[in-house]
N, C-alpha and C positions, 0 to 999 in steps of 0.2 A: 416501607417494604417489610419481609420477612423477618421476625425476632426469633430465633433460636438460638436458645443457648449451648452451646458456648460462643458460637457465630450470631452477631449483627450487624446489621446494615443497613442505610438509608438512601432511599436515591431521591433525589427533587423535583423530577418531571413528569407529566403522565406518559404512557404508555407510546410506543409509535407508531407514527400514522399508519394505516393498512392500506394496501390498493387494491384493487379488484381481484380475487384469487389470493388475496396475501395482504472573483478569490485568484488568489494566486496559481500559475497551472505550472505545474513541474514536468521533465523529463518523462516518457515513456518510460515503465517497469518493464525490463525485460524478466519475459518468464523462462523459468532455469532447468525445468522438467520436460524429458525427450516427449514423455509421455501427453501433456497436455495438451490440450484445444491451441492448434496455432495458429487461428485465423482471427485478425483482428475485429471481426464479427461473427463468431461462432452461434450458430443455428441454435437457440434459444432450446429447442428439445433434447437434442444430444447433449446438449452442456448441462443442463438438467439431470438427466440421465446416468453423465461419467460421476459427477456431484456424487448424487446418491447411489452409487455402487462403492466411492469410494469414504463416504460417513458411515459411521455408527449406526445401527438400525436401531437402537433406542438412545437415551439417556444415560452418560456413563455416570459412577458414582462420583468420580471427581465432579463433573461438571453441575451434578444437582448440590453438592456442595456448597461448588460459585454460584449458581442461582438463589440458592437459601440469602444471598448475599444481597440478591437485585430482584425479589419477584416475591408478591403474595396472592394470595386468591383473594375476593370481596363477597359477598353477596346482599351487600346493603339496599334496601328496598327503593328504590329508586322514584317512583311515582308520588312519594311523601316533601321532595324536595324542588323548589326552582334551580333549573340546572339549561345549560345551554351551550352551542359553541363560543366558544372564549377566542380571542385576540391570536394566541399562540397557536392552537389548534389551526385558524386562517392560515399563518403564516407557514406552519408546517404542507398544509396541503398545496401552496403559490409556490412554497420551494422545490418544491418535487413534481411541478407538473410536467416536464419534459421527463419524467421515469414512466415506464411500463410497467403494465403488471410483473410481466416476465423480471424485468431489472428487479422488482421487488421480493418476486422470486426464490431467484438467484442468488441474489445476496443474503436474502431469511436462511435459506440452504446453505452456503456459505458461513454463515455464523457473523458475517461483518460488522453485525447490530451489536456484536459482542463481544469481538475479541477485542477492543480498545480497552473496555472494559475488563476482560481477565486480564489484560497484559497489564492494568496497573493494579488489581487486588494483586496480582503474583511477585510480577515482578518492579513493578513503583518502588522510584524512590527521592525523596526532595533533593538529594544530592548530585541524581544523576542529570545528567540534561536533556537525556530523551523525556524526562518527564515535567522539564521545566516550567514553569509560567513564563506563558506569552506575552498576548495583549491581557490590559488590565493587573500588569504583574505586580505594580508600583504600589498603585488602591489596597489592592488584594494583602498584599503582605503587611502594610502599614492598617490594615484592619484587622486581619489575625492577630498583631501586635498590642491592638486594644480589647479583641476581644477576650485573649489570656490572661489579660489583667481585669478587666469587668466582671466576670464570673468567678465564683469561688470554689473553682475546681481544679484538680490535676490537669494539668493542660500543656505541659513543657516536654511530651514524648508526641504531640500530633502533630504527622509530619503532612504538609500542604503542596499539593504538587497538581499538574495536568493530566488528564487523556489528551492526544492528538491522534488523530484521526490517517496523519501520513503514517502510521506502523502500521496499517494494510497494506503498503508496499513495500514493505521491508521482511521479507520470504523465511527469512531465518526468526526475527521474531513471530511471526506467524504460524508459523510449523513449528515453534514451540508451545505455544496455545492450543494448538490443533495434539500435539503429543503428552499435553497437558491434559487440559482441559476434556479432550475427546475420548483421549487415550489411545491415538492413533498408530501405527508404528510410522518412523521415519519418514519411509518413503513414500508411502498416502502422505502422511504430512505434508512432505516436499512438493509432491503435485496439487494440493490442495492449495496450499502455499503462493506456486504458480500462478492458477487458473486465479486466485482473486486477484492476487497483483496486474495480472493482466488484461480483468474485465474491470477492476477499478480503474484500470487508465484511460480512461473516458473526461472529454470535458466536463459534460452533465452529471460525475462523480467528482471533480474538482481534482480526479487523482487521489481521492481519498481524503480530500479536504469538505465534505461537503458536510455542512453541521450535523446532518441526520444520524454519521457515526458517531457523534459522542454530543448529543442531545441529551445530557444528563448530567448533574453531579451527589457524588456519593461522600457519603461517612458512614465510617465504620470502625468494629472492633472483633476481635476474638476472644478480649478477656485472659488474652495468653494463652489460649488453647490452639491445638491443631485445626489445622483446615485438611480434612481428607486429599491426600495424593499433593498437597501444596506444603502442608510444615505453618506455622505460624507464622503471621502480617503482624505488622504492626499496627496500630494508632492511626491513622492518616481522614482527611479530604480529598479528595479529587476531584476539581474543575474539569468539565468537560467544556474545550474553546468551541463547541454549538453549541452548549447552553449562552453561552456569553455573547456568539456571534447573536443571534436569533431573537435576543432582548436590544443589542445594537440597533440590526436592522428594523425593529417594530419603536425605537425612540426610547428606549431606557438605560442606553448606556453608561448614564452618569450615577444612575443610582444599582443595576443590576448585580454589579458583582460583589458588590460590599451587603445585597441582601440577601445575595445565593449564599454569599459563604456564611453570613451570620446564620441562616435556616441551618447549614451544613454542623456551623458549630453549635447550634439549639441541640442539634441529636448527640451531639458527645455530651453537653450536660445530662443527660437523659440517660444516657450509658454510664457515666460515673454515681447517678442514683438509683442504678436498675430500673429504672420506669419500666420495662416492656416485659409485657406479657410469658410466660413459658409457654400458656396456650395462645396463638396470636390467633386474631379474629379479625375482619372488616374492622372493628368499629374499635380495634386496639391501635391498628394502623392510623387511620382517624385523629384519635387523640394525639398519638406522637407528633405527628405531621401538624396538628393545627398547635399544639405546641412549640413547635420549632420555629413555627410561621409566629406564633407570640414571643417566645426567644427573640427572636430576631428583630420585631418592630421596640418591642423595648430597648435593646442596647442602641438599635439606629438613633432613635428617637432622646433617646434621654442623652442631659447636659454631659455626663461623665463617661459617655458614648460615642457616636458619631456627628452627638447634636444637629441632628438635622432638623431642619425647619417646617411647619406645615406644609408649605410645598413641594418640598423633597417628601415628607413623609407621604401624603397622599400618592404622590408618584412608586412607592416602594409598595405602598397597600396595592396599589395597581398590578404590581408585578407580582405579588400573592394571589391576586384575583384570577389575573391570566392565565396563570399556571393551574387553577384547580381543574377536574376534569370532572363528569359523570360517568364515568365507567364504575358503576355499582356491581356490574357481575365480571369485572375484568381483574388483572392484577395489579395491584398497589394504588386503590382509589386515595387520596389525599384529600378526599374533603372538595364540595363544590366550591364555585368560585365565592359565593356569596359567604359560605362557612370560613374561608380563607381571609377573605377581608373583615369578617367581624372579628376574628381573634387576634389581627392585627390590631383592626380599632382598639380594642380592647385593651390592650397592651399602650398602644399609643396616649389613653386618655388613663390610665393607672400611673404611668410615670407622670404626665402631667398636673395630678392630686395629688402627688407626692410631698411628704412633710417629712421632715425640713424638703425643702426644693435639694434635689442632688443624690437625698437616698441611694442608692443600690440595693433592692431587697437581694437576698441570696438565695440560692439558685433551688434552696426546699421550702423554703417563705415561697416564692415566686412559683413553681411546682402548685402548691395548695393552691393559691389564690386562683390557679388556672382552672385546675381542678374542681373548682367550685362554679366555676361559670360556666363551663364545658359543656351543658345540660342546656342551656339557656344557647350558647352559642352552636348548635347542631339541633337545635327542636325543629322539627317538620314545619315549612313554609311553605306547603304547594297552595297554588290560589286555588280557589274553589271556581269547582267548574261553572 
């Protein structure tokens, strides 16, 4: 994703799904605004309509800020490569097939695809328990605990924590991102606050459990600097439990979260060497990402690591594959699927040459060596017509 300095950030998954024009079931949200839509199916135009009278008609500066955080442009030529729908891509379109355009919408309009997401740049914190680790907490934490130690970086200020997807129903964190983020006054907030709590308490929303809201996980840093209208973040990761549910249900749950988060922590070494660009490009994006994707199969894979076995590793190359996309003119292409699993290979058969056996090269050894195949692992592969 976007590298600007003083602000960076990384996110893990391609782009979400679009529709035409665009688990566990908890309590009804009751909505708390005289003003909002009260009919438990509000006429798809007028809610639209109230929506956008009551947004932002453009982009505030706050919230191109958070974006700088989670979004870059591409323009990589795209007919130079084999590229195809991937595993995840499926899965995301069978999960959503009971949505509508309109639900797609609404919720674009609404911000839903995002506020889970500002709520943990702003306000995340590992300590607090709105932002805890769920499922996979156990994996998760006892692998951040190897991967501090594997790598030869600062790594004792990043803090690991979740997005959930239930703080769409909770009005007061919401109309905080909305007065945030938007830069709404209150009381839009308040009613905007509403109107989602109350069009997300839908079963076919899960109540706001439904992976689509927080299909993503991020790393990031500010380098100590401000974030416009926010103040300085810390250090962190962020699990999104859809990115985790959504490799579950497609069969990877054994190996999924211990390779998102190693991808996650590949971008902090990357930030502790400045790798990224001031000018970023498609093809700066690219390298980080298939790096992090190489970050990651190396520490799985090697003895001093997660020692995972050829079985297991294949399985994890699998879940780099799935995850790459072709969105060449979209934001934040990560490399196709085939470019994704060669830099894991890659990684995987480097530690296996390893002399003495057990090595850990470190983490600017490791950088070059990437760096030098990176040519070779992204060279055009389209078959000839």
């Amino acid at each position: 994703m976007r590298h600007l300095r003083p602000v960076t950030a990384v996110a893990l998954s391609a782009a979400l799904l679009t529709a035409p024009g665009i688990a566990t079931l908890s309590p009804v949200y009751a909505a708390s605004s005289a003003t909002t839509v009260a009919t438990a199916n509000p006429d798809p135009a007028a809610l639209k309509a109230r929506i956008a009278a009551l947004m932002p008609k453009g982009d505030t500066a706050t919230k191109r800020a958070l974006d700088r955080l989670i979004s870059e442009p591409s323009s990589i030529d795209g007919t130079q490569y084999q590229c195809g729908p991937t595993e995840f891509a499926a899965w995301q379109k069978r999960s959503t097939a009971n949505w509508t355009a309109d639900d797609f919408t609404i919720l674009d309009n609404l911000g839903a695809f995002d506020l889970p997401t500002y709520d943990a740049l702003v306000d995340g914190s590992e300590n607090d328990p709105a932002y805890a680790l769920r499922a996979d907490a156990q994996v998760m934490t006892k692998t951040m605990r190897k991967l501090e130690k594997f790598w030869d970086i600062k790594s004792d200020d990043i803090q690991l924590m979740a997005m959930h997807g239930d703080m769409l129903r909770d009005t007061a964190r919401t109309s905080r991102m909305y007065q945030i983020a938007y830069e709404l006054p209150k009381a839009q907030a308040d009613e905007l606050a509403a109107i989602l709590a109350q069009y997300i308490a839908q079963p076919k929303f899960e109540y706001g459990n439904h992976p689509m809201f927080t299909l993503n996980a991020f790393a990031f840093t500010t380098y100590g600097e401000p974030i416009e209208g926010v103040g300085v973040v810390g250090d962190r990761i962020v699990m999104g439990d859809g990115i985790l549910r959504a490799y579950r249900e497609m069969g990877y749950g054994d190996v999924a979260p211990q390779a998102i988060l190693a991808h996650e922590f590949g971008h902090h070494v990357q930030f502790e060497l400045r790798m990224h660009d001031d000018h970023p490009s498609p093809e700066a994006t690219r390298r980080t990402e298939l790096h992090a994707d190489a970050s990651a199969a190396y520490f799985l894979s090697h003895p001093r690591g997660m020692s995972m076995q050829i079985k297991r590793v294949t399985q994890f190359l699998r879940v780099f594959y799935s995850i790459g996309d072709c969105g060449f003119s979209s934001d934040g292409h990560h490399g196709t699927p085939l470019q994704r699993e060669r830099a894991g290979n890659w990684a995987y058969q480097l530690q296996e040459s390893a002399r003495p056996k057990g090595r850990i090269l470190g983490s600017v050894e490791f950088a070059r060596l990437f760096d030098a195949v990176l040519p070779r692992l992204v060279a055009p592969d389209a078959r000839a017509a």
